[in-house]
N, C-alpha and C positions, 0 to 999 in steps of 0.2 A: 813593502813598497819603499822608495826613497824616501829618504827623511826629506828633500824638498820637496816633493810632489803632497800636495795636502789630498785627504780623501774626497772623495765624491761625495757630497751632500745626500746624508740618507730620507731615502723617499717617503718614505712614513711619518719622518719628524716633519719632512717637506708640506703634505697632507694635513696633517695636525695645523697648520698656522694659515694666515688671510692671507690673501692675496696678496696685500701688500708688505708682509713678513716674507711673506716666498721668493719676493721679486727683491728682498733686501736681501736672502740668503741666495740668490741667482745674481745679484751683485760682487757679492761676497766673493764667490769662488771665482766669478771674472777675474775681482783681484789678485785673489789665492791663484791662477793660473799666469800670471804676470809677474809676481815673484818666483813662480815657481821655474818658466823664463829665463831670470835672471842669472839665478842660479846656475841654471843647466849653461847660461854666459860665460858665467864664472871656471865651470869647466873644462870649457872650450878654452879659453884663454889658458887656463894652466895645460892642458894638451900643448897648446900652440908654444906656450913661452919656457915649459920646462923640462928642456931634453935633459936636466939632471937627475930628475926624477924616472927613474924606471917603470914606476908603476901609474901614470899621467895615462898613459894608452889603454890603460884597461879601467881603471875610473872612469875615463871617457867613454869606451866599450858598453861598461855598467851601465853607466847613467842614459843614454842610448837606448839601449834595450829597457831597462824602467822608463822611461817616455813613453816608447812604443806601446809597453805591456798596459801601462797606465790608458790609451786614448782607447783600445782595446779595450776596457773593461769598459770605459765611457760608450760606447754604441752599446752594451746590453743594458748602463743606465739610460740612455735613451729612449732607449725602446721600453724601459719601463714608466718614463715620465708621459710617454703615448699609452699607455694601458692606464694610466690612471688619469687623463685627461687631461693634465697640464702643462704638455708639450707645447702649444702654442703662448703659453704663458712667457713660459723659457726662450721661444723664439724670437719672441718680440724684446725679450732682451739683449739676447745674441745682435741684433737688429741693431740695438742702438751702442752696444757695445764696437761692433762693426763700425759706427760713424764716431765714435769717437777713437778710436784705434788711428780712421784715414785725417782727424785732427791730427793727432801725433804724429804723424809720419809724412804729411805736408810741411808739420812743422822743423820736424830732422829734413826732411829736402831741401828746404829753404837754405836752413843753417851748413848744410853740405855743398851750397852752390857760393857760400861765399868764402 
């Protein structure tokens, strides 16, 4: 897996801890998927900016394909965080992860409109 892409939170250790340790480690990777974002930014921009580089197009390629392989493996974690009940846990984080995402991106519209 890409060195940016951090792993999936293992479900067992997930299990092992309270609720409110779960929802810190469901925090956690929010972030961990936000740097991981940037990153993949970061390669986009060297695709975009460096036709001196020969091999830009296929890092990008790479990095591309490790995304995809990565969200890929995330629906069979999914489905295992619903066999052990704590799907809805997760959701309601996703939930307010969601409302803080459309904070930030009210706030880049703003700052794009002046």
């Amino acid at each position: 897996m890409n060195k940016n892409l951090g792993s999936l939170p293992d479900i067992s250790e997930i299990m092992s801890k309270s609720q409110e340790d779960r929802i810190i480690t469901f925090r956690r990777f929010f972030a961990d998927l936000r740097l991981s974002r940037l990153y993949f930014q970061l390669t986009v921009l060297d695709y975009f900016s460096g036709k001196e580089k020969p091999d830009n197009k296929n890092n990008f390629s790479k990095e591309l394909e490790n995304f995809v392989s990565y969200y890929d493996k995330m629906d069979i974690w999914l489905d295992k965080l619903t066999k052990e009940g704590i799907y809805s846990e997760f959701r309601d984080q996703c939930y307010k992860e969601i409302e803080a995402i459309k904070v930030i991106i009210q706030s880049y519209e703003i700052r794009m409109k002046d």
